[in-house]
C-alpha positions in Angstrom: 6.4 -10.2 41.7 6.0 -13.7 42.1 6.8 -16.8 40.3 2.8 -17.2 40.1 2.2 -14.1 38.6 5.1 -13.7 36.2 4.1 -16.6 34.5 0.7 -15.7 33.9 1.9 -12.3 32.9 4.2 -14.7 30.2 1.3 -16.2 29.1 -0.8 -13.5 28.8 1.7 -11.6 26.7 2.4 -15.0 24.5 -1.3 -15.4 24.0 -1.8 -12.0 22.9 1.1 -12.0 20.2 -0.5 -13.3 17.3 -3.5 -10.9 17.7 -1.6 -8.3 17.8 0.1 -9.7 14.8 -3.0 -10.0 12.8 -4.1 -6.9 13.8 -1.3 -5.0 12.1 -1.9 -7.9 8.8 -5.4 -5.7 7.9 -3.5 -2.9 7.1 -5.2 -1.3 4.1 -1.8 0.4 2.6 -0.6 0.1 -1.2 3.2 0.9 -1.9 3.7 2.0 -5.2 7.1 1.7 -6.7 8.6 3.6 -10.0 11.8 2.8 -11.6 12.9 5.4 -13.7 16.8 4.8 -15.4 18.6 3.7 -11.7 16.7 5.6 -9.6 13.6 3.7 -7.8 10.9 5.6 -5.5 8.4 4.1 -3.5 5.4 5.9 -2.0 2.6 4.7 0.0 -0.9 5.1 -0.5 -3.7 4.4 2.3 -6.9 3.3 1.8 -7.9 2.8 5.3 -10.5 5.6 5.2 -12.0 3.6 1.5 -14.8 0.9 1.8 -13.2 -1.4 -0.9 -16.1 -3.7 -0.8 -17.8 -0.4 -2.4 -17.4 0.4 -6.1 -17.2 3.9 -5.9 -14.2 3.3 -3.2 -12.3 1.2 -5.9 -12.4 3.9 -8.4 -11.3 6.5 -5.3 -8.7 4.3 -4.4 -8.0 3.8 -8.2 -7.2 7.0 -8.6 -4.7 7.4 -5.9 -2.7 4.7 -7.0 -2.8 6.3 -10.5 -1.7 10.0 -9.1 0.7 8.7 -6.4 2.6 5.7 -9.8 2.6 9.0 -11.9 4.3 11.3 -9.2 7.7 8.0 -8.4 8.0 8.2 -11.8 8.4 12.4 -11.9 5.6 13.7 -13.4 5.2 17.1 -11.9 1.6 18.8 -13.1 1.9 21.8 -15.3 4.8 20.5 -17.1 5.9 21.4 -20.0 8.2 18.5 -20.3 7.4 15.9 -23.0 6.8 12.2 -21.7 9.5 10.0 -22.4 9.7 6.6 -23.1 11.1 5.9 -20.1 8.5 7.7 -18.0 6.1 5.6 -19.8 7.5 2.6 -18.9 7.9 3.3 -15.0 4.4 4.5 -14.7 3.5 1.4 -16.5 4.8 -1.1 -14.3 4.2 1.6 -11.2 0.5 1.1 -12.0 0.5 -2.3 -12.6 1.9 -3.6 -9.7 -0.4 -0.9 -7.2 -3.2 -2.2 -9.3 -2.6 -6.0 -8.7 -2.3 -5.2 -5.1 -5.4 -3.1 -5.1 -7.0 -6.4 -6.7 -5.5 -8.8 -3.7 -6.7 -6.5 -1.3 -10.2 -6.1 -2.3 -10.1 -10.1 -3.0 -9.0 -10.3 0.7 -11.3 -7.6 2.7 -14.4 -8.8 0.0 
């Protein structure tokens, strides 16, 4: 390979960085976290298949965020167990931060 063509191959690669970069920047992915006593879980939630300039896709994507803060925090359907006050307080803050982000993102792709 020459010196010619090993540059150009440099520049090509240098020049095509930052769209690469800002290709992965669009990623339409929410990470939900849950504290619960010491243990934190995180969990993330795509919305690349949602349309969040769409209403309807806000309340789908919504509702993921609202299934995927109550599973961190350990709420297993069916159960029988009562809700504590410390499950309450991770799916609190486990919704509220995935719903702040939700807000960014549709602020950002609207």
């Amino acid at each position: 390979m020459s010196m010619k063509t090993l540059a150009a191959f440099a520049a090509t690669i240098a020049l095509a960085l930052p769209a690469m970069a800002s290709a992965g920047s669009t990623n339409n992915d929410v990470i939900v976290d849950g504290t619960s006593g010491t243990e934190t879980r995180s969990m993330t939630v795509s919305l690349a298949d949602l349309n969040l300039a769409r209403a309807g896709d806000v309340r789908r994507a919504d509702y993921r965020l609202i299934r995927a803060s109550k599973k961190v925090c350990g709420f297993v359907n069916g159960s029988v167990i009562p809700v504590t006050d410390d499950y309450r307080n991770c799916y609190g803050a486990a919704i509220d931060g995935a719903r702040s982000d939700l807000t960014a993102l549709t602020q950002r792709l609207g």
